[in-house]
FIDO-816899 format. One line per field, with one value per residue (C-alpha): x, y, z; residue in one letter. Coordinates in steps of 0.25 Angstrom, whole numbers, plus 5000, padded with zeros to 4 digits. Example, Ala and Ser with C-alpha at 12.3 -4.5 7.8 and 13.67 -1.06 7.14 Angstrom:
x = 5049,5055
y = 4982,4996
z = 5031,5029
resn = a,s
END
This chain:
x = 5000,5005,5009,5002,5009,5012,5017,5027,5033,5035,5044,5050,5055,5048,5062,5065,5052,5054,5068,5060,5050,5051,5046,5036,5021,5012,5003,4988,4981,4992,4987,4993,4989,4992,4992,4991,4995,4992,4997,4990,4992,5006,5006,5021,5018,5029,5026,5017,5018,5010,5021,5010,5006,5021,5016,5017,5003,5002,4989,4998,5010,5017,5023,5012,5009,5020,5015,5004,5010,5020,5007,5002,5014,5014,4998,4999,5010,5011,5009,5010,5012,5007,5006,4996,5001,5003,5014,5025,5016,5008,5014,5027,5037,5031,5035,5046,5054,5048,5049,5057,5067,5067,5073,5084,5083,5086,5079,5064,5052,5050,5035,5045,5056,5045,5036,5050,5051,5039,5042,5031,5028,5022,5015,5009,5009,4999,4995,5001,5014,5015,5014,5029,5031,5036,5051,5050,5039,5049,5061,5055,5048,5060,5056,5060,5050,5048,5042,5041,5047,5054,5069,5071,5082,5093,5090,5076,5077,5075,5061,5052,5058,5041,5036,5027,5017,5007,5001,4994,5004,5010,5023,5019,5032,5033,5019,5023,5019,5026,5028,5027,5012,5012,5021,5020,5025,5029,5026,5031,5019,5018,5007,5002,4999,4987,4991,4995,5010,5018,5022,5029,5024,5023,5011,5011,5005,5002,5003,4998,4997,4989,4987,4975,4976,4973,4987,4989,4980,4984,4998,5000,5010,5020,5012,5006,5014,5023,5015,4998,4990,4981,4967,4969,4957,4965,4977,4973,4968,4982,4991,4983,4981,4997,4998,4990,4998,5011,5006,5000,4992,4987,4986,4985,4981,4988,4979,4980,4964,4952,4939,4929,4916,4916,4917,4931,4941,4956,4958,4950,4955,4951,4949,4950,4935,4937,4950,4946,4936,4950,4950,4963,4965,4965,4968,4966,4975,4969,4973,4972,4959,4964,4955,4953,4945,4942,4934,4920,4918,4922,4912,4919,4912,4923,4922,4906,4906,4899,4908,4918,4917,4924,4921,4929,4938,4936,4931,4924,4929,4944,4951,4954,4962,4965,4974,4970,4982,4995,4997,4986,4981,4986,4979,4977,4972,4974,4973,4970,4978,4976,4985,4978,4991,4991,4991,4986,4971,4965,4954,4945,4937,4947,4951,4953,4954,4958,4966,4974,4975,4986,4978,4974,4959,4961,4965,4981,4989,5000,5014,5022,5033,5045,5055,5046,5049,5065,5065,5060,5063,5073,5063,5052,5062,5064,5050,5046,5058,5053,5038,5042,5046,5038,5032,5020,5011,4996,4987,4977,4973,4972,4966,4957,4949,4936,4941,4927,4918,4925,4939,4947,4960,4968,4965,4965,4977,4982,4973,4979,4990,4986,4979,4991,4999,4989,4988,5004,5005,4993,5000,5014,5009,4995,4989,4978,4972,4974,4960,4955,4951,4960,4955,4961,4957,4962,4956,4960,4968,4967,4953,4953,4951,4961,4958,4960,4976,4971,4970,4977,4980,4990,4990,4992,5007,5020,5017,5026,5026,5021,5007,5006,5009,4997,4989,4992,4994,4997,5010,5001,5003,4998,4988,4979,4966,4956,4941,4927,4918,4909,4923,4924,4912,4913,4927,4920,4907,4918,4926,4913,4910,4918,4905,4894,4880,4872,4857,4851,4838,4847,4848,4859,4874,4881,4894,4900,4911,4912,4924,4925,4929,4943,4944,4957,4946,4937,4945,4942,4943,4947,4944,4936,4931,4925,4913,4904,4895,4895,4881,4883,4867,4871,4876,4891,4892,4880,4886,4893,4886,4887,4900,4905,4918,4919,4904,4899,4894,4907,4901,4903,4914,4922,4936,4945,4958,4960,4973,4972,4981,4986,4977,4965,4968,4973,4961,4963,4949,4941,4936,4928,4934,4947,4955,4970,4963,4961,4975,4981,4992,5002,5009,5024,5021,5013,5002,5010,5021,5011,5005,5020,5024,5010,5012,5026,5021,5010,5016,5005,4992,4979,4964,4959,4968,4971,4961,4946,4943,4930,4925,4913,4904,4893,4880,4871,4862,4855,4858,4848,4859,4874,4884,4898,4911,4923,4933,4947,4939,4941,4943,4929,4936,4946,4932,4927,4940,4938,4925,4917,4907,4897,4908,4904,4912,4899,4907,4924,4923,4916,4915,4922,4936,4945,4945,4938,4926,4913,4909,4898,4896,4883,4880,4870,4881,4895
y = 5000,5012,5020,5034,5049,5050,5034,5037,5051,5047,5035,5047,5061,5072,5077,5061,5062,5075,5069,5058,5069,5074,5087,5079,5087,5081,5071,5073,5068,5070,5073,5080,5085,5099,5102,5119,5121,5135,5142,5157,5166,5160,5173,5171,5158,5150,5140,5137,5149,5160,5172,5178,5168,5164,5148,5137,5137,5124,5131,5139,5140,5135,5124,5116,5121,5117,5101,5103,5108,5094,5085,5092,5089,5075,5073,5081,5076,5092,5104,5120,5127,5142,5153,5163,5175,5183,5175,5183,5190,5187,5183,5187,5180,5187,5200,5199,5192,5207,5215,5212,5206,5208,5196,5199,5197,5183,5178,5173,5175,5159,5159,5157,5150,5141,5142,5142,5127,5123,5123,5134,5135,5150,5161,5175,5186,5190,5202,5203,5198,5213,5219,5219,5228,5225,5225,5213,5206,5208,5203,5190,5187,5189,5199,5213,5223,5235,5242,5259,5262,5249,5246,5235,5225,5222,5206,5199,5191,5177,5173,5163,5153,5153,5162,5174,5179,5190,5195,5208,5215,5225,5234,5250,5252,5240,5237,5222,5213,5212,5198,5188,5189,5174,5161,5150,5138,5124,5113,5100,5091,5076,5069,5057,5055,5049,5036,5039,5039,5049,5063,5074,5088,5103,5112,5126,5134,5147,5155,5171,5178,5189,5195,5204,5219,5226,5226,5239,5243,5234,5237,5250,5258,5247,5244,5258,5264,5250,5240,5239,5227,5223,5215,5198,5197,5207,5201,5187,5190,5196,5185,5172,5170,5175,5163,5153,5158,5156,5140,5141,5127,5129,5144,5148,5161,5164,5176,5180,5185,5177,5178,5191,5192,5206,5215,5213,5224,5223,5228,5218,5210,5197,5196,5182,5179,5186,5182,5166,5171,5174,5163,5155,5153,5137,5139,5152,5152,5162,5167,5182,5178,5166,5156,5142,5140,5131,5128,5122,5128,5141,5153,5163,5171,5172,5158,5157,5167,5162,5153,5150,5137,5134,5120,5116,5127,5135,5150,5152,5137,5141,5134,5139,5140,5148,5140,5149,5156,5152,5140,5134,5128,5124,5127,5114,5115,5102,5100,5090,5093,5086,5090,5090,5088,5103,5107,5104,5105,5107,5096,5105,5097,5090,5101,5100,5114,5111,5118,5110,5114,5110,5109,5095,5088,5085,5100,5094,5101,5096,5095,5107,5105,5107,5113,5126,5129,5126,5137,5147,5144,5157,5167,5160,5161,5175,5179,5173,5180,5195,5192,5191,5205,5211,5224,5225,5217,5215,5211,5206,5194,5202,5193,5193,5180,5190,5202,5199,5200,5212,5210,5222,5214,5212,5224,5237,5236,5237,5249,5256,5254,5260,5271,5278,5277,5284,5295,5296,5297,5307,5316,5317,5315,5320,5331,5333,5320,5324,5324,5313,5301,5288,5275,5263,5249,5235,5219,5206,5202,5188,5183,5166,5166,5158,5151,5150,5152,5165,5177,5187,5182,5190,5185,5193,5195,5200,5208,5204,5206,5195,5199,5212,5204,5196,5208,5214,5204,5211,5220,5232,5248,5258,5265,5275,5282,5294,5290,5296,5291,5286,5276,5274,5267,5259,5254,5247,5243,5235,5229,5226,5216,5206,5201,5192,5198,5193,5191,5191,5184,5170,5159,5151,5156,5168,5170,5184,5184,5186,5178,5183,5195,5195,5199,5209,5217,5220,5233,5236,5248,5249,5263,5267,5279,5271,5262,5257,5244,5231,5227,5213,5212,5223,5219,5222,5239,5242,5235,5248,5257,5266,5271,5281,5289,5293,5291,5297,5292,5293,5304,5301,5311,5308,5307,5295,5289,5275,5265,5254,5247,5248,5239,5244,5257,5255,5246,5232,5226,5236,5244,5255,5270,5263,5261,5270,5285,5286,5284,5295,5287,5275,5271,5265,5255,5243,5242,5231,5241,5251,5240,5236,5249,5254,5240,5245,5258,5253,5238,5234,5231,5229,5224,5236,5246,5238,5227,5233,5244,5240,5250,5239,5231,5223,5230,5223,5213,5199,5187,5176,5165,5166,5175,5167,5167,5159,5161,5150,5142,5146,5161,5168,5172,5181,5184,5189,5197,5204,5208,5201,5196,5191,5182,5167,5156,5147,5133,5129,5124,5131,5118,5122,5116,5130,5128,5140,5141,5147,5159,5168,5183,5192,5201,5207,5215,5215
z = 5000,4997,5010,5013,5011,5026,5028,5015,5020,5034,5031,5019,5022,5012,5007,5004,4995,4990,4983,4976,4972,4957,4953,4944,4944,4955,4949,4952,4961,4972,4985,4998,5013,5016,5029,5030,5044,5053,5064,5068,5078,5087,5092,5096,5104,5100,5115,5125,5135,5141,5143,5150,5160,5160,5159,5147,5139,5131,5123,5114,5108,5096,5101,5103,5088,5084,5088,5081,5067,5068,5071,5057,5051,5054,5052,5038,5028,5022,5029,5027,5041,5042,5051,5052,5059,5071,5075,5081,5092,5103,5115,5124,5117,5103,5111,5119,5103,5098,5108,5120,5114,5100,5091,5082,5068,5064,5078,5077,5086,5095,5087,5073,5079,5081,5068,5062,5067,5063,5048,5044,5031,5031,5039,5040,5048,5059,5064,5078,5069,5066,5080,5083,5071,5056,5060,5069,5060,5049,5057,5063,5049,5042,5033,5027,5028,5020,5026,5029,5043,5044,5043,5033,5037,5029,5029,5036,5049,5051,5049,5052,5042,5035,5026,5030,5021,5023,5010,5015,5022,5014,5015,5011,5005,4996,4996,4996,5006,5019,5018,5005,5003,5000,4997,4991,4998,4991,5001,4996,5001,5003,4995,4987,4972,4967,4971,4984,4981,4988,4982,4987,4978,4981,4987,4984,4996,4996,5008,5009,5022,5028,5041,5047,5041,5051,5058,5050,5063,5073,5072,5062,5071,5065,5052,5047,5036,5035,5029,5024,5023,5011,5013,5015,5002,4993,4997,4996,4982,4975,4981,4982,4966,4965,4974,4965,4952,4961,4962,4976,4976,4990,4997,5010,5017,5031,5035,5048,5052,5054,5048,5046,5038,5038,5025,5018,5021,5017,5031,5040,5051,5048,5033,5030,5028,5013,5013,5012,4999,4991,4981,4981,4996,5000,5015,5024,5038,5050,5061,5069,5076,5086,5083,5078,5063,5060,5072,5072,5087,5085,5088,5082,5074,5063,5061,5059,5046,5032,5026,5037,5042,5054,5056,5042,5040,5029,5024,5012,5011,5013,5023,5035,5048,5061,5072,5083,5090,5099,5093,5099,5083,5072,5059,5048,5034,5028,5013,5005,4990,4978,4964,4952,4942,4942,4956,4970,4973,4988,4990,4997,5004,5011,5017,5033,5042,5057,5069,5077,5092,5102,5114,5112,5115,5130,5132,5132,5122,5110,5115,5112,5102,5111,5100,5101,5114,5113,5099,5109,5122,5123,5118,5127,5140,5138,5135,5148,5157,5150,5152,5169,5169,5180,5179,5191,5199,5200,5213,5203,5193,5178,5169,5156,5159,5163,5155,5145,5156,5164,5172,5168,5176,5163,5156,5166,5168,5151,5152,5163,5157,5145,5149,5159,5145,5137,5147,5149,5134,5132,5143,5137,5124,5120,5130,5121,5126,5139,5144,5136,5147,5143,5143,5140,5133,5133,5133,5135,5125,5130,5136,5133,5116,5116,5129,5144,5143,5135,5147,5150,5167,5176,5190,5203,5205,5197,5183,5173,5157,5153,5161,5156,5142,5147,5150,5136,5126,5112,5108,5105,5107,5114,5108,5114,5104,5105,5105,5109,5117,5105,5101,5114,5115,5101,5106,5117,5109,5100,5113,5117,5106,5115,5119,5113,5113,5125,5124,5138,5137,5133,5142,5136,5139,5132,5129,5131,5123,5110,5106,5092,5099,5104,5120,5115,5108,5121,5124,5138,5146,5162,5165,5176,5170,5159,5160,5152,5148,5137,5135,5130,5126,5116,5100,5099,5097,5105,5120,5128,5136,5148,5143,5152,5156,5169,5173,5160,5147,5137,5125,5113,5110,5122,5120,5125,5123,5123,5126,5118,5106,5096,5090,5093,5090,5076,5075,5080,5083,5073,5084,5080,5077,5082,5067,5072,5071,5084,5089,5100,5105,5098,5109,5107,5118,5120,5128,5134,5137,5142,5151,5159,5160,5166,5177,5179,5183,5191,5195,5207,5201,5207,5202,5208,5202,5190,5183,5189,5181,5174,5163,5156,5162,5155,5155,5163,5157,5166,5155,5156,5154,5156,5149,5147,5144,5147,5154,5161,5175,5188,5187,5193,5206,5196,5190,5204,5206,5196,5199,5190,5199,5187,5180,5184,5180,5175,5171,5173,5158,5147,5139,5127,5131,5131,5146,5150,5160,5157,5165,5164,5167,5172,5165,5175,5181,5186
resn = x,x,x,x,x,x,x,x,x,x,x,x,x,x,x,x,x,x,x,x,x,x,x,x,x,x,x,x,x,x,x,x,x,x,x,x,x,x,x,x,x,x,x,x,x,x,x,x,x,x,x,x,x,x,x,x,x,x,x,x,x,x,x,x,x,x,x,x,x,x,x,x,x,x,x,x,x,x,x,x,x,x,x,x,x,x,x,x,x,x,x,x,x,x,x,x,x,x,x,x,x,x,x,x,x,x,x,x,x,x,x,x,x,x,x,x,x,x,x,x,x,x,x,x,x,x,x,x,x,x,x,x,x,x,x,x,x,x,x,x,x,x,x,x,x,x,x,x,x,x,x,x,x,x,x,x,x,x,x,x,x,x,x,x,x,x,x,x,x,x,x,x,x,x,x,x,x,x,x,x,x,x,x,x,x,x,x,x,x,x,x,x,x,x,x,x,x,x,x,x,x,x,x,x,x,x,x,x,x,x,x,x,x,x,x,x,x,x,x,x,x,x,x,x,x,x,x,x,x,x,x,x,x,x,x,x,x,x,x,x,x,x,x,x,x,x,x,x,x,x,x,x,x,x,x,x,x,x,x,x,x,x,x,x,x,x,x,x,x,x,x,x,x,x,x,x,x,x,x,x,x,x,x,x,x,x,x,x,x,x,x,x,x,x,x,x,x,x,x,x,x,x,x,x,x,x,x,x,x,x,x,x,x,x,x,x,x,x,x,x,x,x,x,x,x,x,x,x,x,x,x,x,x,x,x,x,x,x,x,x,x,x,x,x,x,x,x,x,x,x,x,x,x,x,x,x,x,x,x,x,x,x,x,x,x,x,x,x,x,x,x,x,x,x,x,x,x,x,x,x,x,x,x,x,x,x,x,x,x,x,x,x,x,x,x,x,x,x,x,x,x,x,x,x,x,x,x,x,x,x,x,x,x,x,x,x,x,x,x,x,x,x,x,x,x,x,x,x,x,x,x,x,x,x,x,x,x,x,x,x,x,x,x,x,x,x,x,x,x,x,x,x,x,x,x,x,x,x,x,x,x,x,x,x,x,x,x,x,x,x,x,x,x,x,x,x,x,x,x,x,x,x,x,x,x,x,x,x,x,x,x,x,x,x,x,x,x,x,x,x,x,x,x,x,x,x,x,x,x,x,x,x,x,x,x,x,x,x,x,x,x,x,x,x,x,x,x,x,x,x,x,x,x,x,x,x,x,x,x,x,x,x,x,x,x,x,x,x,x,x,x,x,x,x,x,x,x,x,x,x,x,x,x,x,x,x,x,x,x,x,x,x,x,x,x,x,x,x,x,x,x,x,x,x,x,x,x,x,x,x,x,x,x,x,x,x,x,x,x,x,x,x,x,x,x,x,x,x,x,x,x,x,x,x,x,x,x,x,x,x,x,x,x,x,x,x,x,x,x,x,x,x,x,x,x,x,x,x,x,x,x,x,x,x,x,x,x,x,x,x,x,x,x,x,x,x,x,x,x,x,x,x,x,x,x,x,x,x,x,x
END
């Protein structure tokens, strides 16, 4: 009997079967598995470990995504592994390699170093990938940039030993793309002729990358007037067909977004719902939004569009993947390729779209792969030692786990912080301002989307760095803006939409939040001069009320200056009136910056002076059944502290196997 592909190249090496190979035209009929394998959203986390909590987390990191890509590799006989952005950012050791301790050229970040091991075959570039500026981007990519305003180097660094490509991105002085828009990639696959017999033959992928447009608002301080972005459709349709004509038997969009049903626009966020209706795209890789697709349980909303099917995989029939962030999934498109004497043909209905997780059935987790940890045990080490630097001390518990229903314990004290240096700056700098009232916005940039581990939690005791890392997650700057009473209020109406609509006559449980909604777009204020009401009965843009300043209704034309970032300043989130024009103050430091030196200043904090301040409330309503929302076990007394006497913890296990509890808030009053 003649033996199967996988039996022959077992027992043969692929090089000993490519040296028997001739160059002859592969006969029709000759079949192969392609495996496309995806990895989104690493964020920087080359291991297992929570710099912020200072302890080993088994639920993320790429070590243990590293095990899954070789199981892949041994269970698929050819595979194509890809990234899909926002890689180089996104935890301490993303920031102390940029920041702290900036890498020489020719010296990797550990999330390279580690893809770099694994043998990947191509990637994109993310959003966050941008935050650390165009010079570092360029020097850990290995590229040259040319670019206005920054200094060319004589020669590129050492890269990441893959190919990056982002097709959308362009340079204003060459008006070429940033990076190669495309490339083709010849994989030499593993596969059987008609009659079963063994051949090795070549697969021309194509891959094209895109990133999210609106970095041009998210980070323009280092992006304006160096680079500009096109739209992924407009994009998608010059380069795919040049990608066809170039030979391209199977292509591949690496786009880092997810999904959105709204009217097209070259500059949306999350463009890819038109980009999967270009013609010519075989498989579409996401990322950006942090979550799984396919994914039959999911309730997202983005997932439950018209032609999105999120039980198979597919939009507008594309195939389609998102693996989730930190290395907790890993993305498979498998295909089943047929040549036809002329070239290869996708057999489309064999098509199989799957994420792979490595937290395993029984709740146990897939072994790291240990080489991982050894590349970057140096960089590791000493990110751990920087993020012990002491700076202050606090008496109380600040947390996020209650931050949707009211605790302020996390967040108080990033807007303290922020406000003292919008007033400092407006009195050395802009005396004009002088008199108009300061107010300061935060959220919880991490409240359990991506489960229990994922909360920002500093215990009583010692403040180091890694806890004010903890209490604010993201490299942004300082940004302060000018708006009237009347923006004010549509500025909370759009936080606000953090909540479902609840409908008080029902019996059956509600849930309060709207996980659509990501927690580090419900700004918050702390201020005890302001207060004001959510009215969850209420649709989305008709919820605030009793909005007052200083015991007064805030007027229309009421002027304020708010602390935020630069992110939602320049637009981040699509908050209404808030596109960059408003801007008064572009810090050069980080809110993180501003948030040590404000503890050093003031190193002894206390729940009463530092993590109380409530300025919304929910407006009363009596709820015939339960309003819920979830929350780790166990942590009611912290809910008590806190002074959330209406939060009941209802059941230890929710029933959805993410390990959080169920807990339920009145609404009657609090």
């Amino acid at each position: 009997m003649m033996p199967r592909l996988s039996q022959l190249f077992r027992a043969a090496p692929l090089a000993a079967a490519v040296s028997i190979a001739c160059a002859a035209p592969v006969p029709a009929g000759t079949h192969a598995t392609l495996a496309i394998l995806e990895t989104t959203d690493l964020h920087a986390n080359a291991v297992g470990y929570d710099y912020y909590k200072l302890a080993a987390d088994p639920s993320l990191g790429f070590d243990r995504t590293a095990t899954l890509i070789e199981e892949a590799r041994r269970e698929f006989p050819n595979t194509v592994l890809l990234d899909d952005g926002d890689t180089i950012q996104g935890n301490a050791l993303g920031d102390y390699q940029a920041v702290v301790a900036p890498l020489k050229c020719g010296e990797l970040p550990g999330i390279y170093k580690a893809m770099k091991r694994l043998g990947y075959d191509g990637g994109t570039v993310g959003n966050h990938d941008f935050n650390y500026g165009l010079a570092y981007l360029a020097q850990v990519t290995g590229s040259r940039f040319d670019v206005p305003g920054s200094l060319r180097p004589a020669k590129a660094c050492a890269g990441p030993g893959f190919p990056l490509v982002l097709a959308n991105v362009y340079s204003v002085r060459t008006h070429a793309p940033l990076f190669a828009p495309y490339r083709i990639i010849e994989k030499r696959v593993r596969a059987e002729d008609a009659a079963g017999r063994p051949v090795v033959a070549t697969v021309k992928i194509g891959i094209i990358g895109f990133t999210t447009p609106t970095i041009m608002a998210w980070d323009k301080r280092a992006l304006e007037g160096r680079v500009y972005t096109a739209g992924l459709v407009e994009t998608a349709r010059r380069y795919v067909p040049e990608m066809r004509r170039k030979g391209a038997d199977v292509v591949v969009a690496l786009s880092h977004g997810g999904l959105d049903a709204s009217p097209y626009a070259p500059t949306m966020e999350n463009g890819n719902y038109w980009l999967a209706q270009v013609p010519g795209i075989d498989a579409l890789l996401l990322g950006h939004a942090h979550q799984l697709f396919p994914n039959p349980a999911s309730t997202v909303a983005q997932f439950d569009l018209p032609h999105v099917d999120k039980v198979r995989g597919t939009v507008f029939g594309v195939p389609t993947v998102m693996a989730n962030l930190w290395g907790k999934n890993l993305g498979v498109i498998r295909f089943e390729l047929r040549h036809d004497g002329k070239g290869w043909r996708i057999e489309r209905d064999r098509t199989v779209v799957e994420t792979r997780a490595t937290q395993q059935p029984g709740k146990s987790y897939v072994a790291p792969d240990a080489a991982v940890p050894d590349l970057v045990r140096h960089e590791h080490e000493a990110t751990i030692r920087y993020v012990q630097t002491p700076v202050g001390s606090t008496a109380f518990r600040m947390a996020t786990y209650f931050a949707d229903v009211g605790d302020p314990s996390a967040i108080q004290v990033v807007n303290e912080a922020q406000a003292d240096y919008v007033r400092q700056y407006v009195k050395a700098n802009l005396p004009r301002y002088a008199d108009v009232p300061v107010l300061s916005v935060s959220a919880a940039f991490k409240a359990g989307a991506a489960g229990p581990a994922d909360y920002t939690d500093v215990p009583p005791g010692s403040l180091a760095l890694n806890n004010a890392a903890d209490l604010y997650l993201y490299p942004n700057a300082l940004y302060a803006v000018k708006v009237d009473g009347a923006g004010l209020a549509a500025w909370l109406e759009k936080a606000a939409g953090r909540f479902n609509t609840i409908e008080p006559a029902q019996a059956a449980p509600q849930e309060l939040v709207n996980t659509g909604f990501p927690s580090y777009n419900f700004d918050t204020v702390t201020d005890p001069d302001l207060r004001y009401e959510i009215d969850v009965t209420q649709s989305p843009g008709k919820r605030i009320r009793h909005l007052t300043w200083q015991g007064k209704p805030v007027a229309a034309d009421q002027e304020f200056l708010v602390a935020t970032n630069n992110y939602r300043a320049s637009g981040g989130g699509n908050f209404p009136g808030l596109d960059g024009s408003r801007t008064v103050i572009a810090a050069p430091d980080t809110n993180r910056d501003v948030l040590v030196a404000w503890i050093r200043a003031h190193p002894r904090l206390t729940r009463a002076g530092n993590g109380a301040a409530r300025s919304w409330r929910f407006a009363p309503v009596h709820t015939t059944g339960p309003v819920v929302f979830h929350a780790p076990p166990g942590l009611q007394a912290l809910a008590r502290e806190a002074g959330l006497v209406n939060v009941t913890q209802v059941r230890a296990d929710d029933g959805l196997g993410n390990g959080l509890a169920l807990y339920a808030v009145d609404l009657s009053g609090d």
